[in-house]
N, CA, C and O atoms as a CHARMM CRD file, in Angstrom:
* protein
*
  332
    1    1 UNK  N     -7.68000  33.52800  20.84900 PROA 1      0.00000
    2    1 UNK  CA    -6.75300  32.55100  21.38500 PROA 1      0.00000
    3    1 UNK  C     -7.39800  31.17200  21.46400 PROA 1      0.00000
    4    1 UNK  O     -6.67400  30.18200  21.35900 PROA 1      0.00000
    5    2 UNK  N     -8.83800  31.02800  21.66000 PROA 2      0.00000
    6    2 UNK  CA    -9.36200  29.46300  22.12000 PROA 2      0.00000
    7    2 UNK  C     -9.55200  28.96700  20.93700 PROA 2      0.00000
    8    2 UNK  O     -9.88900  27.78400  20.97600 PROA 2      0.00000
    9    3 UNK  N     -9.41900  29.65200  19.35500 PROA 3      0.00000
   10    3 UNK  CA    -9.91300  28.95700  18.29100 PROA 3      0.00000
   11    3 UNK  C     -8.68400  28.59200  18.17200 PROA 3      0.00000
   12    3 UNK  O     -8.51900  27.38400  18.34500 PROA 3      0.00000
   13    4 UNK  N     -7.60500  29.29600  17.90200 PROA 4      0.00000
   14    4 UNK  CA    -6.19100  28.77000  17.55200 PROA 4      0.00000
   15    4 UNK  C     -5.59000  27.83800  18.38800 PROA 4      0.00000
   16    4 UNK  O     -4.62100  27.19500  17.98600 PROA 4      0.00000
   17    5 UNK  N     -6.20400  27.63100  19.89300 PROA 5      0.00000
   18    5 UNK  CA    -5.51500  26.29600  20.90100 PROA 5      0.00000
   19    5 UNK  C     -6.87000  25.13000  20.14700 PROA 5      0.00000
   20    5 UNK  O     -6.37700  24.00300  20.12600 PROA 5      0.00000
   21    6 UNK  N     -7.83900  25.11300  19.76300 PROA 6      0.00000
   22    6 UNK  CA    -9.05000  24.16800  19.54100 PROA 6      0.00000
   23    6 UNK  C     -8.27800  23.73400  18.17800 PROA 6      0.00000
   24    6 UNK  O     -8.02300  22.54300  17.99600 PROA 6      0.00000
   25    7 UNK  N     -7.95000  24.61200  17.32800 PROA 7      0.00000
   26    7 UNK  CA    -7.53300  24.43900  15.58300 PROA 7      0.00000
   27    7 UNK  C     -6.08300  23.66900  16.10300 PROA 7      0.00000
   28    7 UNK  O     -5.96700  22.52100  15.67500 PROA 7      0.00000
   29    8 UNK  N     -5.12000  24.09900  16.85600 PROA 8      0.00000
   30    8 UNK  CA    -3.69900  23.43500  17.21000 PROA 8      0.00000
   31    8 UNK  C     -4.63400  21.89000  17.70400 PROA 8      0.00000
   32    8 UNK  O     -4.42300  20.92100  16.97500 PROA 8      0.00000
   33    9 UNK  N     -5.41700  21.72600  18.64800 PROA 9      0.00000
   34    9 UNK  CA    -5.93500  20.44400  19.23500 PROA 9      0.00000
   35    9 UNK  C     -6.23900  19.30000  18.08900 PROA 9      0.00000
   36    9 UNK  O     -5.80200  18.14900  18.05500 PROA 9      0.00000
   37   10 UNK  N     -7.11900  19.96200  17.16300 PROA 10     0.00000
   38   10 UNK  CA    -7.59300  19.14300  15.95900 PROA 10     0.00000
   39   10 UNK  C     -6.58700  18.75400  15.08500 PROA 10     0.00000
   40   10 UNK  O     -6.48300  17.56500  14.78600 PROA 10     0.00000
   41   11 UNK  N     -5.78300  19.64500  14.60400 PROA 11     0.00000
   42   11 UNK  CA    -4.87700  19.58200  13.78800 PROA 11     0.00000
   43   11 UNK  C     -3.64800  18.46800  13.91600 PROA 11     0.00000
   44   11 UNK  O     -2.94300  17.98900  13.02800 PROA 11     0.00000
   45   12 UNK  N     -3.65500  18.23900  15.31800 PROA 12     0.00000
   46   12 UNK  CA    -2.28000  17.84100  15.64600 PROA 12     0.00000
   47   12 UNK  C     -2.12000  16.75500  16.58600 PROA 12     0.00000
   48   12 UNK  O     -1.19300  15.94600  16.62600 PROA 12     0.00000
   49   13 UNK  N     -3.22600  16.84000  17.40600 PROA 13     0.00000
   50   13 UNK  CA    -3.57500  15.82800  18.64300 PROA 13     0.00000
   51   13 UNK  C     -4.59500  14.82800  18.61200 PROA 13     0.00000
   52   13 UNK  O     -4.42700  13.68400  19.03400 PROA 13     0.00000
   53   14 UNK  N     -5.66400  15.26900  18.10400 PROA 14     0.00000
   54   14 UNK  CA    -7.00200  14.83000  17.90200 PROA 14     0.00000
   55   14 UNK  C     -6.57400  13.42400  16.29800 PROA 14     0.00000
   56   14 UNK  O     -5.94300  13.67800  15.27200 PROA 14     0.00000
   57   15 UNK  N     -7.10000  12.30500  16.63400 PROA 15     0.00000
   58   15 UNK  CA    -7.03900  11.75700  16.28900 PROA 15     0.00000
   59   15 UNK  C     -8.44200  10.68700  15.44800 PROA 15     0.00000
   60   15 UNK  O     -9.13600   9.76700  15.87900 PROA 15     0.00000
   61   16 UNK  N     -8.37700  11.28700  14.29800 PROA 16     0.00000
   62   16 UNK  CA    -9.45600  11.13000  13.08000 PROA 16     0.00000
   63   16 UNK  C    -10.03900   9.85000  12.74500 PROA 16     0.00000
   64   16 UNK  O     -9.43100   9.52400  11.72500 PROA 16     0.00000
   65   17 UNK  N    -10.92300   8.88100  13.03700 PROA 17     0.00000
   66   17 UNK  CA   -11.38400   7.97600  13.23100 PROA 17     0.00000
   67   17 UNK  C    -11.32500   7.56700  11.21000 PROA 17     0.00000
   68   17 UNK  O    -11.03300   6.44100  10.80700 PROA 17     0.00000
   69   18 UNK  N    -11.62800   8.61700  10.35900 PROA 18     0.00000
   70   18 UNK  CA   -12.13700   8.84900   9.26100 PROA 18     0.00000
   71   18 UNK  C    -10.50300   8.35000   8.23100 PROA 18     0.00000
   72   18 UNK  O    -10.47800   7.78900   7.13500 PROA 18     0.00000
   73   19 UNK  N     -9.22700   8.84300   9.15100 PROA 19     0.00000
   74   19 UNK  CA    -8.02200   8.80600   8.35800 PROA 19     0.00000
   75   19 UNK  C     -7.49100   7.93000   9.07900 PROA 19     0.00000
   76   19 UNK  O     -6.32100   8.31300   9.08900 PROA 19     0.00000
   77   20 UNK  N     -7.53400   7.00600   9.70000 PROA 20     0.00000
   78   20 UNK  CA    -6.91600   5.74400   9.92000 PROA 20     0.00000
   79   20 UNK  C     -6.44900   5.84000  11.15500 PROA 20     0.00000
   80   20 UNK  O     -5.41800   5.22400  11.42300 PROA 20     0.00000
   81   21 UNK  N     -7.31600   6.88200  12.49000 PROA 21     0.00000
   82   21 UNK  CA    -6.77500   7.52600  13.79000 PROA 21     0.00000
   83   21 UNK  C     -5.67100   8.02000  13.62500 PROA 21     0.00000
   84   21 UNK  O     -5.05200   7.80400  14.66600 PROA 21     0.00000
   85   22 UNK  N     -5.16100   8.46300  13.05300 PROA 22     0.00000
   86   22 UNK  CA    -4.14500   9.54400  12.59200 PROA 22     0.00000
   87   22 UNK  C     -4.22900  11.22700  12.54100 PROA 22     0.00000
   88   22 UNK  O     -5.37300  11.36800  12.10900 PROA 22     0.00000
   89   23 UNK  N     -3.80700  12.29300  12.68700 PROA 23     0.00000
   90   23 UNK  CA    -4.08300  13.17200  12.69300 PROA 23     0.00000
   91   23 UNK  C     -4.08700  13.92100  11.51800 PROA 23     0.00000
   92   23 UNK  O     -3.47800  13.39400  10.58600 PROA 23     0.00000
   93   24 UNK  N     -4.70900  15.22600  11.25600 PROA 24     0.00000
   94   24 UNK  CA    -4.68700  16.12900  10.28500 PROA 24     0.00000
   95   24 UNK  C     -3.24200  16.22700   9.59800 PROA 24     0.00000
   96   24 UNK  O     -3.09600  16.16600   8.37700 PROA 24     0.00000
   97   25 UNK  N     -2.28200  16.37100  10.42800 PROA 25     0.00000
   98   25 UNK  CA    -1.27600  17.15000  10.62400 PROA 25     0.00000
   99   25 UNK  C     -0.09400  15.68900  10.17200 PROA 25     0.00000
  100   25 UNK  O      1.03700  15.60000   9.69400 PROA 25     0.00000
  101   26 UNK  N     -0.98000  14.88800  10.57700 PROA 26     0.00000
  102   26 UNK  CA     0.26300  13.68000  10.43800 PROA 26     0.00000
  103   26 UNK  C      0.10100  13.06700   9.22200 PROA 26     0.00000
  104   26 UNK  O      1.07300  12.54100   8.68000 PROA 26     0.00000
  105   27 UNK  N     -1.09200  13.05500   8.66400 PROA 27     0.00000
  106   27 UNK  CA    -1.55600  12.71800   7.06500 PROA 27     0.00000
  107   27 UNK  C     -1.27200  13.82100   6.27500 PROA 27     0.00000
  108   27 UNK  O     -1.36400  13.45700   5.10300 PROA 27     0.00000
  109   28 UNK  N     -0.87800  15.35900   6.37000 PROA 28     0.00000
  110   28 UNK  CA    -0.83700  15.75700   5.31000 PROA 28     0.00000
  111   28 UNK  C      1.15200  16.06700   5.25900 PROA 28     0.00000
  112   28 UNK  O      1.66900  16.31200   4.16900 PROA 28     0.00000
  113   29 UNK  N      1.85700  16.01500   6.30500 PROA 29     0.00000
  114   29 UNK  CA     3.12100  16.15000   6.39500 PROA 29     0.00000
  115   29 UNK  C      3.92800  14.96300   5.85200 PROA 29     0.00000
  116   29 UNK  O      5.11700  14.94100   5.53600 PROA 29     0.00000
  117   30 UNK  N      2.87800  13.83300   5.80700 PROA 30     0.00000
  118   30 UNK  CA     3.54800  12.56900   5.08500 PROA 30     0.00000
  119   30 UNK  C      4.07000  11.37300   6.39200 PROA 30     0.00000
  120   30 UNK  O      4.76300  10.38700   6.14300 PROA 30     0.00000
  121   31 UNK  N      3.69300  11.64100   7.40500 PROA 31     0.00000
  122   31 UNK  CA     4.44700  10.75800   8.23500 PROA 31     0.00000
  123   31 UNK  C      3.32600   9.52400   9.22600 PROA 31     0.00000
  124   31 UNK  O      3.50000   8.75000  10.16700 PROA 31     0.00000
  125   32 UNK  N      2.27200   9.89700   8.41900 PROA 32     0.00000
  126   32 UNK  CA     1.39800   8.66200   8.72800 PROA 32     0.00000
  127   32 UNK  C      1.30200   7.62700   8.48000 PROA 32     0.00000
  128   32 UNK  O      0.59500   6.82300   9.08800 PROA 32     0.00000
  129   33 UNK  N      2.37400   7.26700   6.99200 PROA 33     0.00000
  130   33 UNK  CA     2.73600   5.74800   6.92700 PROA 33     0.00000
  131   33 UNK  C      3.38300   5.55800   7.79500 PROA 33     0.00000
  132   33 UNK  O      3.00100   4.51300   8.32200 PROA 33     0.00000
  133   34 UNK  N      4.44600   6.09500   8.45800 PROA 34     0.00000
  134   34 UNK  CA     5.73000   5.46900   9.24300 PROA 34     0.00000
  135   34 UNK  C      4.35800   5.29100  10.41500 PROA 34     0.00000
  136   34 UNK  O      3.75600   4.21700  10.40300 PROA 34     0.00000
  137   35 UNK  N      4.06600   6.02800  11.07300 PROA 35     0.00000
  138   35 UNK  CA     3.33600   5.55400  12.32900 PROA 35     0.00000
  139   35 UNK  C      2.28300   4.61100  12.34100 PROA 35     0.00000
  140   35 UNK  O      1.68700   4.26100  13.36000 PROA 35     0.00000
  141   36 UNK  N      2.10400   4.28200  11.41400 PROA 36     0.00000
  142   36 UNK  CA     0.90000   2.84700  10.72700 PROA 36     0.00000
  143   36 UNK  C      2.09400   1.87400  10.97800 PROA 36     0.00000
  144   36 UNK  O      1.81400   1.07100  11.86800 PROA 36     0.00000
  145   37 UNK  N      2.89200   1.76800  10.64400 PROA 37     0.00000
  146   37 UNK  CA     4.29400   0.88200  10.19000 PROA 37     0.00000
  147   37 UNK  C      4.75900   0.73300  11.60400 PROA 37     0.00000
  148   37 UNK  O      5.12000  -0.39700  11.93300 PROA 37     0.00000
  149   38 UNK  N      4.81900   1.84600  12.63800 PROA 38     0.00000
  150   38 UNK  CA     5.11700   1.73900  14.03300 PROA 38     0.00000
  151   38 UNK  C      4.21300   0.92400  14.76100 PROA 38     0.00000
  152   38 UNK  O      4.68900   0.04800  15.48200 PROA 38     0.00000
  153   39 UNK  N      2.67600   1.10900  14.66800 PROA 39     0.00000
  154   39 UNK  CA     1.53500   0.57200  14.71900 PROA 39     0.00000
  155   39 UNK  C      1.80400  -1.00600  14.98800 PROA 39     0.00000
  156   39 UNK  O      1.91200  -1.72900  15.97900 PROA 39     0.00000
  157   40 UNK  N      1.85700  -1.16700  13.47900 PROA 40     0.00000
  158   40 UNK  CA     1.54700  -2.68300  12.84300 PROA 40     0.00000
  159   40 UNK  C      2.92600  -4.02200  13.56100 PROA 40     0.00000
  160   40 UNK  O      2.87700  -5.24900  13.64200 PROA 40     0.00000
  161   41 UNK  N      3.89900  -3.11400  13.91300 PROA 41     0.00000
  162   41 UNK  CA     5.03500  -3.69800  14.72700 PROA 41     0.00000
  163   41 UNK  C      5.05000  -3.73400  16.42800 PROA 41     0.00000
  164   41 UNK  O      5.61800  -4.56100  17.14100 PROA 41     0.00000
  165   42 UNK  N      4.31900  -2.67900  16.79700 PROA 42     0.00000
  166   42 UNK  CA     3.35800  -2.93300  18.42500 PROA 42     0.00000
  167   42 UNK  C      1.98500  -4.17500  18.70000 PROA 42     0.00000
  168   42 UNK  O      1.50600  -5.00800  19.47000 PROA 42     0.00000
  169   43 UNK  N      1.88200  -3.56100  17.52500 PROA 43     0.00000
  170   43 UNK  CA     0.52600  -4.84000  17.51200 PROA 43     0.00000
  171   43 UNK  C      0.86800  -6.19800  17.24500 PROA 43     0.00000
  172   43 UNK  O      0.42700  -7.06300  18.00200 PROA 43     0.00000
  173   44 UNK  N      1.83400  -6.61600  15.95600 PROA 44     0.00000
  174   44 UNK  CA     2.60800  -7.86800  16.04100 PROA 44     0.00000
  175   44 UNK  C      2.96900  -8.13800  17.37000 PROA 44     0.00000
  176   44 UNK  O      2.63300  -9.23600  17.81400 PROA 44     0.00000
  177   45 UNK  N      3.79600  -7.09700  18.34800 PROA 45     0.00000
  178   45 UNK  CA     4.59000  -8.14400  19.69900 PROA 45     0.00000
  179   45 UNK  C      3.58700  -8.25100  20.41600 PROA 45     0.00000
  180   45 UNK  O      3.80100  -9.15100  21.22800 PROA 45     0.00000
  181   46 UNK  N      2.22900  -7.64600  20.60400 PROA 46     0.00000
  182   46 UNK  CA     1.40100  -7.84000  21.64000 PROA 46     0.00000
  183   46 UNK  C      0.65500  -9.32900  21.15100 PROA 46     0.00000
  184   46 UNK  O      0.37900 -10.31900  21.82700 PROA 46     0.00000
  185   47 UNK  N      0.43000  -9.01400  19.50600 PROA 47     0.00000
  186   47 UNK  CA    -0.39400 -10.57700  19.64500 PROA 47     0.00000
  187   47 UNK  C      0.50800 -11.65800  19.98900 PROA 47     0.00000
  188   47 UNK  O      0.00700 -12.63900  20.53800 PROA 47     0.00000
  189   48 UNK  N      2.35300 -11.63800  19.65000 PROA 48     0.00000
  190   48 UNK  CA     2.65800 -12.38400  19.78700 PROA 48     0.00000
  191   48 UNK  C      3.13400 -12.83200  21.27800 PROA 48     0.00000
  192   48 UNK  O      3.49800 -13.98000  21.53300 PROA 48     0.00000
  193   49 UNK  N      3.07300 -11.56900  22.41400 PROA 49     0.00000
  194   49 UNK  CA     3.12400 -12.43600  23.43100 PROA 49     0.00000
  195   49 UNK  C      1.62200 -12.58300  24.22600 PROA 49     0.00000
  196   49 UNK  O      1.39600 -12.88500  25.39700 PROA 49     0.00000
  197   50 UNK  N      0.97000 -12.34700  23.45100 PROA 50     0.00000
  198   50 UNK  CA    -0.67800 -12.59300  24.07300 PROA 50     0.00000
  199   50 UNK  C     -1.93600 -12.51600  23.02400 PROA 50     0.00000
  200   50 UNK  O     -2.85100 -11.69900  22.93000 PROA 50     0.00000
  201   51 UNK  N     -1.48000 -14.20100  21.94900 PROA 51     0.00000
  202   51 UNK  CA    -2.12200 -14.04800  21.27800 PROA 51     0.00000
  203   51 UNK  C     -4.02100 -14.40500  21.97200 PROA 51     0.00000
  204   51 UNK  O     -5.05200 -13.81800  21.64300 PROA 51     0.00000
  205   52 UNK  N     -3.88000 -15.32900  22.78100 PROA 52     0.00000
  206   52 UNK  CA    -5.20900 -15.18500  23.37000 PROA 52     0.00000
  207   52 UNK  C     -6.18200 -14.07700  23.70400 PROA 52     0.00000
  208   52 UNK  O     -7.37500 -14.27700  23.93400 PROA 52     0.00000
  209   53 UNK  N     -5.51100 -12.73600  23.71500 PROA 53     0.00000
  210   53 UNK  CA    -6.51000 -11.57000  23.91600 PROA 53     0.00000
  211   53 UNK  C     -6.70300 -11.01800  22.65600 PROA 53     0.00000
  212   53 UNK  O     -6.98000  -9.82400  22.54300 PROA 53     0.00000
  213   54 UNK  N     -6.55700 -11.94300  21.44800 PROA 54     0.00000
  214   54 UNK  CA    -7.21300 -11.21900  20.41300 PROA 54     0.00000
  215   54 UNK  C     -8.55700 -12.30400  19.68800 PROA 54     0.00000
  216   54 UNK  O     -8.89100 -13.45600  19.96500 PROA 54     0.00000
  217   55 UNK  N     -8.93200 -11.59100  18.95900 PROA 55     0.00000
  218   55 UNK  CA    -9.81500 -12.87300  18.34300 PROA 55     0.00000
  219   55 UNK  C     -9.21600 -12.78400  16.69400 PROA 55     0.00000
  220   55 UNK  O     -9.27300 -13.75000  15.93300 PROA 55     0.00000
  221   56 UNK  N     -8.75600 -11.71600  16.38800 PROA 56     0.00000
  222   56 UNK  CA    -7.48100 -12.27700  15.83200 PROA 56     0.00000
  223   56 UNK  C     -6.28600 -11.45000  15.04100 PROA 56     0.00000
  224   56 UNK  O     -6.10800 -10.26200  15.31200 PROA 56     0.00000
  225   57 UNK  N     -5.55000 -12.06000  14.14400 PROA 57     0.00000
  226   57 UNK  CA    -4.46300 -10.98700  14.05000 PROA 57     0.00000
  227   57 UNK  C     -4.91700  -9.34400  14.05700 PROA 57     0.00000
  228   57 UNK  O     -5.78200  -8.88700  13.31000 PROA 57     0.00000
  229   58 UNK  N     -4.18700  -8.59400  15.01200 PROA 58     0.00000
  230   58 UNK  CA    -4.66100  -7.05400  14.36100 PROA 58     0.00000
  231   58 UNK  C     -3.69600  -6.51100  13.50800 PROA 58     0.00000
  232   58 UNK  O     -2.52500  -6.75000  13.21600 PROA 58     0.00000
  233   59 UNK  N     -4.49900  -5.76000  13.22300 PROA 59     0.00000
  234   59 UNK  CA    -3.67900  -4.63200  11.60700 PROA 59     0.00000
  235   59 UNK  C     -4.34300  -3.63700  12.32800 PROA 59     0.00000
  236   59 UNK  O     -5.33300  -3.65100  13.06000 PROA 59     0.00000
  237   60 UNK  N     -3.43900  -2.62400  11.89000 PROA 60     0.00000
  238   60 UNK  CA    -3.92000  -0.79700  12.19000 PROA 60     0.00000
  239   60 UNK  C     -4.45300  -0.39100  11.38300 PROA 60     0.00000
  240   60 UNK  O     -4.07100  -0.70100  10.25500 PROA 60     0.00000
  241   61 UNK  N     -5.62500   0.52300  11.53400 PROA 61     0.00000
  242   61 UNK  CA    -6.42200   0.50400  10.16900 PROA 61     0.00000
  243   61 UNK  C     -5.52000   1.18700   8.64800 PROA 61     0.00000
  244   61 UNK  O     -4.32800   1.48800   8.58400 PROA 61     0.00000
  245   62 UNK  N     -6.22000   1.24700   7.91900 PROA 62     0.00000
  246   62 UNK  CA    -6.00100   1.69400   6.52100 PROA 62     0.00000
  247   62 UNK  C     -5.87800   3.31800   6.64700 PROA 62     0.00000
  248   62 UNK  O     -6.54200   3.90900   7.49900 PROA 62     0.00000
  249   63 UNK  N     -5.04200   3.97900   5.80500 PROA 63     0.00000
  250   63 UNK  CA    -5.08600   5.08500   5.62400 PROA 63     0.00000
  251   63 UNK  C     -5.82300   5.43300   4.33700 PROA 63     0.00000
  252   63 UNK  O     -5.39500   4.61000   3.52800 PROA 63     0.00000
  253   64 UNK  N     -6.78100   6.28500   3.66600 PROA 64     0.00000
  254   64 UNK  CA    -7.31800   6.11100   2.71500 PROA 64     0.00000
  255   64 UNK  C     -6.49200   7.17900   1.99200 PROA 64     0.00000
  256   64 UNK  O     -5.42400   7.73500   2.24800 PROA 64     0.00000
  257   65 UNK  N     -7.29300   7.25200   1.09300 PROA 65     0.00000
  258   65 UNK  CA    -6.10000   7.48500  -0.60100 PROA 65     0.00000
  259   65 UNK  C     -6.75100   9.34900  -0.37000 PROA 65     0.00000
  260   65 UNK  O     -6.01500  10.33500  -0.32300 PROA 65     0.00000
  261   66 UNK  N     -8.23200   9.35700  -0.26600 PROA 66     0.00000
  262   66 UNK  CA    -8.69200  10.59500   0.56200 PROA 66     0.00000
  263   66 UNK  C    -10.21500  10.46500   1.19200 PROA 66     0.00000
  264   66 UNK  O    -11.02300   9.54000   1.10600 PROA 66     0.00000
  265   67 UNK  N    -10.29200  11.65600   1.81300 PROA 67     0.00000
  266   67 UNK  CA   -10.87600  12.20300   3.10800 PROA 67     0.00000
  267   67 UNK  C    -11.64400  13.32700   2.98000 PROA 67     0.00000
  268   67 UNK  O    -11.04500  14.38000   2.75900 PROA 67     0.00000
  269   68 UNK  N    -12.88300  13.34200   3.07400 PROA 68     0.00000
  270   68 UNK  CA   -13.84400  14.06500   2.97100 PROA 68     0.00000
  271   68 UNK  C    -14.12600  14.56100   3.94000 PROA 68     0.00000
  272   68 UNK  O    -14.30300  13.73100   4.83100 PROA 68     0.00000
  273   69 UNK  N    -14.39500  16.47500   4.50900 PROA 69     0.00000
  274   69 UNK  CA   -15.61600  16.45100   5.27800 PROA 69     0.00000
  275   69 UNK  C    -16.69800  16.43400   4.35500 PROA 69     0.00000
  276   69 UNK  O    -17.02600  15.25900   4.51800 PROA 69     0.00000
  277   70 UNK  N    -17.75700  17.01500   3.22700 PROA 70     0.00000
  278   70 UNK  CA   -18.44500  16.88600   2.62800 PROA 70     0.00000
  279   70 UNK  C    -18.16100  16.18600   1.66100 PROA 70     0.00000
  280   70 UNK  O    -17.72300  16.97800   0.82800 PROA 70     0.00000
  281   71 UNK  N    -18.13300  15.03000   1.18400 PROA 71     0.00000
  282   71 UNK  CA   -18.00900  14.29100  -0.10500 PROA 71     0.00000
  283   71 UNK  C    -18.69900  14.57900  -1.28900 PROA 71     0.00000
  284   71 UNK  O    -19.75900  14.02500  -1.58100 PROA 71     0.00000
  285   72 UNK  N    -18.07800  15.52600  -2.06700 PROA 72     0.00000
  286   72 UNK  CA   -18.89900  15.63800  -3.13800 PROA 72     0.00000
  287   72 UNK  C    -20.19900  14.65900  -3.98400 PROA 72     0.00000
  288   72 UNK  O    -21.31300  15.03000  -4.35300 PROA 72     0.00000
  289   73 UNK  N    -19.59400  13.41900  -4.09100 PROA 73     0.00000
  290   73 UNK  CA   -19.89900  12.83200  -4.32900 PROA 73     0.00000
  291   73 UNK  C    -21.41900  12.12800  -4.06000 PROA 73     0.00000
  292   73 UNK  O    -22.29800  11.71500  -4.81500 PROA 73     0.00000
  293   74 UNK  N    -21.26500  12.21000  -2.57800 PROA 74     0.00000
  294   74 UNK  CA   -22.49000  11.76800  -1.78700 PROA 74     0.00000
  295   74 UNK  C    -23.44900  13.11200  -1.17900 PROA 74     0.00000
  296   74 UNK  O    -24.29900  12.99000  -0.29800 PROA 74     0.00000
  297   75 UNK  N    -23.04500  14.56800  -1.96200 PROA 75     0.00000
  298   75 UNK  CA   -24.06700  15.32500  -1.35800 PROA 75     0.00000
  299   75 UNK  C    -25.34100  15.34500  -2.43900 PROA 75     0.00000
  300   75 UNK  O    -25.28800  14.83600  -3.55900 PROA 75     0.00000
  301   76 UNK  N    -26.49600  16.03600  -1.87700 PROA 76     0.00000
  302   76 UNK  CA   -28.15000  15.40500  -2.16500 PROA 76     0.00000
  303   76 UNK  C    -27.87900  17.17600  -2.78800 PROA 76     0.00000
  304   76 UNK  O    -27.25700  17.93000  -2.03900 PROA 76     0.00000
  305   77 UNK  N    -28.32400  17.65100  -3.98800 PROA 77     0.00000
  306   77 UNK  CA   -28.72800  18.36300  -4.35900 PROA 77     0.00000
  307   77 UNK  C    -29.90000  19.07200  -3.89000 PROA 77     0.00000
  308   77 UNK  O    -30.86700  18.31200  -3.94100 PROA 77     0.00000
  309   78 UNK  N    -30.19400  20.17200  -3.47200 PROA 78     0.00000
  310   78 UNK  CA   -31.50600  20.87800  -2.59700 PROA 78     0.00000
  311   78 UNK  C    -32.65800  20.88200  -3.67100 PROA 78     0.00000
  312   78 UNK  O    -32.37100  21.16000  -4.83500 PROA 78     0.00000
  313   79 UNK  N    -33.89100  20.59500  -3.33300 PROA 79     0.00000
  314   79 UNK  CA   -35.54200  20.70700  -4.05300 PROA 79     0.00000
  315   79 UNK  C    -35.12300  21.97300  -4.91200 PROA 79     0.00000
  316   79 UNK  O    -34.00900  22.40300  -4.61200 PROA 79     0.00000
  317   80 UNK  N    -35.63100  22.49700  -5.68400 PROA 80     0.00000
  318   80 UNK  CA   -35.70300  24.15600  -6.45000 PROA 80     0.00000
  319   80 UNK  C    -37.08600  24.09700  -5.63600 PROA 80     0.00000
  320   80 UNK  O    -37.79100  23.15500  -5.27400 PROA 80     0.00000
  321   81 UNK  N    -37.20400  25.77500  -5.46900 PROA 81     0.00000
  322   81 UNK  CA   -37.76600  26.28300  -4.59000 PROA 81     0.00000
  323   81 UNK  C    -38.77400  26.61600  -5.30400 PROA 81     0.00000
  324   81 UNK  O    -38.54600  27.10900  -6.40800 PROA 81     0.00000
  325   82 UNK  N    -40.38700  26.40100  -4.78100 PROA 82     0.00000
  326   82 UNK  CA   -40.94500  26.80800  -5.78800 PROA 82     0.00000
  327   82 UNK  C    -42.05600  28.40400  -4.93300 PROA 82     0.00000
  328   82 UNK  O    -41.98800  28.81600  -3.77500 PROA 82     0.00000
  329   83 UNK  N    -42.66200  28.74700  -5.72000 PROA 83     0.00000
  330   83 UNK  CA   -43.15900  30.00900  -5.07900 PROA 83     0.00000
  331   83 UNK  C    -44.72300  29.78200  -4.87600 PROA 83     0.00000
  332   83 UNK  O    -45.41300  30.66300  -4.36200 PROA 83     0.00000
């Protein structure tokens, strides 16, 4: 039961620094543009009725195109082992 409430937490609540603070669940169902788009229209009325508490316009971050836990790309191949 605590892996499947921890896996529901991550999946759905937990919010991914890596995918644009968006969730697992909200980037792969497709509805993380609209809430970037919800975002970017909260953040417009706040700078615009208090643009002094920013240093300057905000934008919500980027959603990337993809998302790695291991990036192929950037993993280090291991020594061969020698005897």
């Amino acid at each position: 039961m605590f892996i499947t409430q921890r896996t529901s937490y991550y999946n759905h609540e937990h919010r991914h620094s890596g995918i644009g603070f968006h969730t697992p669940a909200s980037v792969h169902f497709g509805t993380a543009e609209e809430i970037r788009d919800q975002r970017a229209v909260t953040l417009a009325a706040a700078y615009a009725r208090h643009p002094e508490s920013f240093g300057c316009r905000p934008r919500p971050p980027e959603i990337p195109q993809t998302a790695w836990i291991n990036d192929p790309a950037k993993r280090r191949e291991p020594a061969p082992q020698t005897s």
